[in-house]
C-alpha positions, 0 to 999 in steps of 0.5 A, spaced: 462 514 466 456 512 472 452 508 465 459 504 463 458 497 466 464 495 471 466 490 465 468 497 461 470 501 467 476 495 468 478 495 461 478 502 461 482 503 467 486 498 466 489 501 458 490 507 462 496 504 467 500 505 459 500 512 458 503 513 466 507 519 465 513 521 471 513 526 473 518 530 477 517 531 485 516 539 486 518 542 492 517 548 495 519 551 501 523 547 506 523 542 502 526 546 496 532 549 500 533 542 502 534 540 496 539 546 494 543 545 499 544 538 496 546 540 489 551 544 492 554 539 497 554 534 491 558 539 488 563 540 493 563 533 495 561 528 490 556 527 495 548 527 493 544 527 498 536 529 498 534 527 506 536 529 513 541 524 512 538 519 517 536 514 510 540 507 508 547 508 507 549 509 500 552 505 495 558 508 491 559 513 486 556 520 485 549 520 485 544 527 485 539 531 488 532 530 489 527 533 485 534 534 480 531 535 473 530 529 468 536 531 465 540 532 471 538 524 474 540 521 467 547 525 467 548 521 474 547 515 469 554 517 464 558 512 469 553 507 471 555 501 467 549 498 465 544 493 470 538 489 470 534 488 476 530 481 477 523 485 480 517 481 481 511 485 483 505 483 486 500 484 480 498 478 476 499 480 470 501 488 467 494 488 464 489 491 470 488 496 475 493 492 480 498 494 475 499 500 476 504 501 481 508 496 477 508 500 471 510 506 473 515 504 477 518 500 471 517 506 466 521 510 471 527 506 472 528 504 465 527 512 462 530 516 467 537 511 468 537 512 461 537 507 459 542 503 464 537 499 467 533 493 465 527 491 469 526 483 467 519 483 471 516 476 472 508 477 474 504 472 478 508 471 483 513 467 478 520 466 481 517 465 487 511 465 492 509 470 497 512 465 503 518 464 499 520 471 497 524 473 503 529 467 502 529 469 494 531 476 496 536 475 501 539 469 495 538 474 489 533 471 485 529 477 485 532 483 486 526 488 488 519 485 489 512 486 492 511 482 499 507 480 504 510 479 510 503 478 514 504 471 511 510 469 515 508 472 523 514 468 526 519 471 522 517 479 522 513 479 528 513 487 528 511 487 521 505 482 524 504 487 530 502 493 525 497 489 522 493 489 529 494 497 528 492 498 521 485 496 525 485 503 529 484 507 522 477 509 519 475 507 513 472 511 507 471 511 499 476 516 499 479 520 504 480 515 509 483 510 505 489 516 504 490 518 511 490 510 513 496 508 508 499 516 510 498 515 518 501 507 518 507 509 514 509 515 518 508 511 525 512 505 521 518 509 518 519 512 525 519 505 528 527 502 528 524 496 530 521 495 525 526 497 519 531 492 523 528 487 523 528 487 515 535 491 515 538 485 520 536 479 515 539 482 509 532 486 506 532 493 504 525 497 506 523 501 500 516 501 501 516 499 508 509 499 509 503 498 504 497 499 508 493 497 501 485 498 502 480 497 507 477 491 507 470 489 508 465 483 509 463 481 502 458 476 504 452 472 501 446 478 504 446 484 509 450 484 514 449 490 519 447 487 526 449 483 531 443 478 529 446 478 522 454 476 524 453 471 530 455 464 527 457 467 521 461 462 517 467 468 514 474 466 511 478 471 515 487 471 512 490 474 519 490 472 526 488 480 527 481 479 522 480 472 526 480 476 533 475 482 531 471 475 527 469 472 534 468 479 538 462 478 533 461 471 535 462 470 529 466 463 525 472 464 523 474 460 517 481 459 514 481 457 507 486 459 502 484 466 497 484 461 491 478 457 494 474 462 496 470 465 490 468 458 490 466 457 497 462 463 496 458 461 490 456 454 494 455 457 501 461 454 504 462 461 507 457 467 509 461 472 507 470 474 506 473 479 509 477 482 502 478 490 499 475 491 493 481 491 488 482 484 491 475 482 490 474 484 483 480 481 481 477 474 484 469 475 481 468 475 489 463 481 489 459 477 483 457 472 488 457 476 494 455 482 492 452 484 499 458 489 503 459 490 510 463 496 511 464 500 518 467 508 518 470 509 525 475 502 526 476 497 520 477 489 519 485 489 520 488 490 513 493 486 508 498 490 508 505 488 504 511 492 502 517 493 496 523 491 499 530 489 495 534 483 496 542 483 497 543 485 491 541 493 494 548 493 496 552 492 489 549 498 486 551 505 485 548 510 489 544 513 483 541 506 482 538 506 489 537 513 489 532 512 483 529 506 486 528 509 493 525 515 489 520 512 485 517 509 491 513 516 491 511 514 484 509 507 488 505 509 493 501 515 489 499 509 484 497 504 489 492 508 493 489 509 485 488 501 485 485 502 491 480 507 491 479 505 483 477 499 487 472 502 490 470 506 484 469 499 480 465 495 486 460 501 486 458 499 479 459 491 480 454 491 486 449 495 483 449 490 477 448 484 482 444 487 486 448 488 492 447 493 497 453 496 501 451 497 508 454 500 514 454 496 519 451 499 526 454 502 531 454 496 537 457 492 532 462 497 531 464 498 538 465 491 539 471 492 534 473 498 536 474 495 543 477 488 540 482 491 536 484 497 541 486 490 545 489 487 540 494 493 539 494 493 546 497 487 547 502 488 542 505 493 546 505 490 552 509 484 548 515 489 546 513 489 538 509 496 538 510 502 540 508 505 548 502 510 546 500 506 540 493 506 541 492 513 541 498 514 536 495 511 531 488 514 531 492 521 532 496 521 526 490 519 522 486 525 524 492 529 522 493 526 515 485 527 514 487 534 515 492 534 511 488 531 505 482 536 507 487 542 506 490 539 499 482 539 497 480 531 498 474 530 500 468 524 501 462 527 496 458 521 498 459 513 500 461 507 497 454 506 494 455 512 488 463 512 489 463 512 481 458 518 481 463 523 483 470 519 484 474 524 479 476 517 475 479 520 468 484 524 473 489 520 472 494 525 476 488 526 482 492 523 487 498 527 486 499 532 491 498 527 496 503 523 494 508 528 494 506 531 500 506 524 504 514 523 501 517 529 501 515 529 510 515 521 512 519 518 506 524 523 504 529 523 510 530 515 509 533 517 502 541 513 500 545 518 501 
């Protein structure tokens, strides 16, 4: 697929998102027991548990076991009178490699509830924007959605403060881009202060912290040395990026998303901070087709998540059994977006004759120094855990093996990524979705 244009490639990419099939979880050794000992205890007690016990409570009703068959998940459905769920996804459209997530989760909940359940979805941010969001779940106007919490810092501090640690993951076209979103969501799910703090305004974390891509510098030329950065006009989106800006001496600017492809293409800003999916989506690389990228510290992410609004506790337990589980199916399709990302940008830098260069390590220093203060003094203001600094390269490192030992690996870089990404797989990334859900999100299950 290397000699496709990146215009083919998306539209290929994006058809594929509507043959998405579910797939049910496979568990093997603990795991499994774990889910026997379920059946057997729905069986005994009308219960229908599938974690450790310590997830949400559960809603009413009986519900059904992890990793239950088909069949079995639909027959938990024979007394569940029929719902529809409000859901607004971050996606644009249903069309695009940012649909995905979206698609699946959809397929998942309308055939595996057998058709109690009715997803009326709502693209583009329709019923209400990304700052209003919070406010619709809590009064039912959405029911499920994708949000951006980065954007209200003062009402999710702690979500803010994690921004700063997805600082302290590495970046690479592949396996790091696994392990980052992996390490940040185990460190995230173990944090209580963090699951309260959306807990205690009405909104259920259901996946609780989207790391998403790692963002580069899309910039108008070569962006390697420090000569290069000083005095740099970049658009920055989070106070997290504005700090690692000026460790640069760098200038920071504020400018909306929507603005930025045209401040690009007229030379208002050198460079945006932005991942590649979010780039190709906004045409940013066909006017700065010059990417910066770092591999041992990253520019902070932007991350977001899928949370239910007060709807979440009217429903039976097998619906939030349903929805908690296709969660799995939710990250698995959102690291694909992300490294298809990288896949498309591949082919559209070299289309515009860009370049992807790493930036020197003198430069990656002065970040690693800046954003290991940036955590630090998120712990020091109560919103991080103690030992964050080291926890977060730590669990990376361990996620890195983890992807090692199910045989993902970086067979080049960011430059020939469509030459040996196995695009056509479209169950590539299943095993290490499966193994992230079963050991970090499977104990958070409604029971």
């Amino acid at each position: 697929m290397a000699e496709k244009s990146a215009q083919q490639t998306r539209t290929s990419l994006a058809m594929k998102h509507t043959t998405l099939t579910r797939r049910t979880p496979r568990l093997t050794g603990a795991l499994a027991a774990a889910a026997a000992g379920a059946l057997v205890l729905s069986a005994c007690a009308g219960g229908a548990g599938g974690g450790s016990g310590s997830g949400s409570e559960g809603g009413s009703g009986e519900g059904y076991a992890f990793g239950a068959s088909d069949e079995e998940i639909k027959a938990a459905f024979a007394d569940v009178d029929p719902i529809t769920i409000t859901y607004q996804p971050s996606a644009q459209s249903s069309e695009g490699i940012d649909a995905y997530r979206s698609a699946a989760f959809i397929e998942n909940l309308e055939t595996l509830s057998d058709g109690k359940i009715t997803v009326d979805t709502t693209y583009g941010q329709g019923i209400a924007g990304y700052t209003e969001l919070p406010d619709a779940l809590v009064d039912g106007r959405v029911d499920i959605a994708y949000m951006l919490p980065i954007y209200q810092p003062d009402q999710f501090p702690v979500f803010h403060a994690w921004v700063t640690g997805t600082t302290l993951t590495g970046a690479s076209p592949l396996v790091d881009e696994l392990a980052a979103n992996a390490a940040i969501g185990e460190l995230t799910w173990n944090d209580e202060q963090l699951i309260s703090e959306f807990r205690d305004q009405g909104i259920e974390p259901l996946n609780l912290f989207n790391s998403a891509g790692a963002v580069a510098a899309m910039c108008s030329d070569t962006h390697e040395t420090a000569d290069d950065w000083r005095g740099t006009q970049a658009r920055a989106s989070s106070q997290a990026q504005t700090s690692q800006l000026n460790a640069l001496d760098a200038s920071p600017v504020s400018l909306q998303y929507t603005e930025t492809f045209e401040a690009l293409q007229r030379g208002t800003v050198d460079c945006s901070l932005s991942t590649t999916l979010a780039a190709d989506a906004a045409g940013f690389m066909e006017v700065a087709a010059h990417i910066g990228y770092t591999t041992d510290v990253t520019f902070a992410r932007g991350p977001g998540g899928v949370y239910a609004g007060s709807a979440w506790n009217s429903w039976p337990l097998a619906v939030q059994q349903l929805v908690f589980d296709s969660m799995e199916e939710e990250f698995i399709q959102s690291r694909r977006g992300d490294v298809e990302g990288n896949y498309v940008a591949a082919q559209t830098v070299r289309e515009q004759n860009g370049t992807f260069t790493e930036m020197d390590s003198d430069l990656q220093d002065k970040l690693k120094e800046a954003s290991q203060g940036l955590v630090e003094a998120e712990v020091e203001e109560g919103r991080l855990p103690e030992g964050s600094a080291d926890a977060i390269p730590e669990a990376v490192d361990k996620w890195r093996d983890i992807a090692a030992d199910l045989g993902y690996e970086d067979k080049g870089t960011f430059s020939d990524y469509d030459e040996w990404y196995p695009v056509d797989d479209v169950e590539y990334l299943d095993a290490f979705g499966e193994a992230y859900f079963e050991e970090i999100m499977l104990p958070h299950r409604p029971s």
